[in-house]
C-alpha positions as CSV (number, residue, x, y, z in Angstrom):
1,X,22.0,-51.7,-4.0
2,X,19.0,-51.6,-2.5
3,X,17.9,-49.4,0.3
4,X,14.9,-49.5,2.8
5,X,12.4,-46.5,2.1
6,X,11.0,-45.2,5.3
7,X,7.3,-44.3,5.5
8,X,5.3,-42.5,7.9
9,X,1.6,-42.8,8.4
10,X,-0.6,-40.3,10.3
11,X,-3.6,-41.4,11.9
12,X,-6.2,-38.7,12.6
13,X,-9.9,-39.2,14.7
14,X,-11.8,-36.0,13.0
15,X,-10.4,-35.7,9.7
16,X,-8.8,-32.9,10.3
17,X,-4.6,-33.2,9.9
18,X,-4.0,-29.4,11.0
19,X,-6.5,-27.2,13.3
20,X,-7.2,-24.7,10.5
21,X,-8.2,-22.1,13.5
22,X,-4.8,-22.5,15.1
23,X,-3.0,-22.5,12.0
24,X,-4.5,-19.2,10.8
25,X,-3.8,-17.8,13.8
26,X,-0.1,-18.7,14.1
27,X,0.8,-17.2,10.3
28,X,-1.6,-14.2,10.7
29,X,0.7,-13.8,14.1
30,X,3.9,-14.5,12.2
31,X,3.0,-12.5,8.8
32,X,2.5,-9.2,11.5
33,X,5.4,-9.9,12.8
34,X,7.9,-10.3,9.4
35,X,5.8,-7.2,7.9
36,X,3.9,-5.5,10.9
37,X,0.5,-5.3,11.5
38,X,-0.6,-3.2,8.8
39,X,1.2,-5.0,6.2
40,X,-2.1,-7.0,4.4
41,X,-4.1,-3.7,4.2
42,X,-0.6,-1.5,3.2
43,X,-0.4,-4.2,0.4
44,X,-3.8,-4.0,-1.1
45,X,-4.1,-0.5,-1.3
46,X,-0.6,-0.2,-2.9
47,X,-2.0,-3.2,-5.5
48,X,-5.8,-1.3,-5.8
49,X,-3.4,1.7,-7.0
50,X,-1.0,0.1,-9.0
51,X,-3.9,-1.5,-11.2
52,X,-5.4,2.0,-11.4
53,X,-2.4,3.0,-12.7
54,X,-1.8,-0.1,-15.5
55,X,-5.4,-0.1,-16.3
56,X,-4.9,4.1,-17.3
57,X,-3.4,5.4,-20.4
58,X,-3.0,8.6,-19.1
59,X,0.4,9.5,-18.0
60,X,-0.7,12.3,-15.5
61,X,-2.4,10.0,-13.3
62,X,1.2,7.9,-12.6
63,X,1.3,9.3,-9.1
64,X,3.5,6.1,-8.1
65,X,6.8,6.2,-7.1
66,X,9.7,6.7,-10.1
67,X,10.0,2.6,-10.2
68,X,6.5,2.1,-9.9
69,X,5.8,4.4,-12.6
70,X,8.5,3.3,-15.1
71,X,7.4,-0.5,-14.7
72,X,3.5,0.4,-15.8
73,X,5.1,2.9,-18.5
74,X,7.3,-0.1,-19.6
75,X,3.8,-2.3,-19.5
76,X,1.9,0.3,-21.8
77,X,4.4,0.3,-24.0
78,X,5.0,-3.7,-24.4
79,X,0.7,-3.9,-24.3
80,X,0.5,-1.0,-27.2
81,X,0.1,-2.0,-30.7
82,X,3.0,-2.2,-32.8
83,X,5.6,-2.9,-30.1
């Protein structure tokens, strides 16, 4: 049987589908709101950290937490020769 496919069309004067100002605005307003305002800067420092960490072979600089820690000890051992 066949059925009838809908379509929709959107028409647009400056080529623009989205006001990329507004939009920015709306999820940088809605990403403060899910993970509060210092959420973006909380997550790159724990990331500038946790690279620290993988990128070290030295197992007194782990200063994570005990997950955190275990993961990149898991990492070494996976990235070492032989494993």
């Amino acid at each position: 049987m066949l059925t009838q496919a809908k379509a929709m069309f959107l028409y647009e004067v400056d080529n623009t589908l989205l006001d990329n100002a507004r939009f920015a605005t709306d999820l940088t307003a809605r990403l403060d709101d899910d993970f509060g305002i210092g959420g973006p800067d909380l997550g790159k420092a724990l990331a500038t950290r946790t690279a620290a960490g993988i990128g070290s072979s030295n197992e007194l600089e782990l200063r994570h937490d005990a997950s955190t820690n275990t993961l990149i000890r898991r990492y070494h051992r996976l990235r070492s020769p032989g494993a």
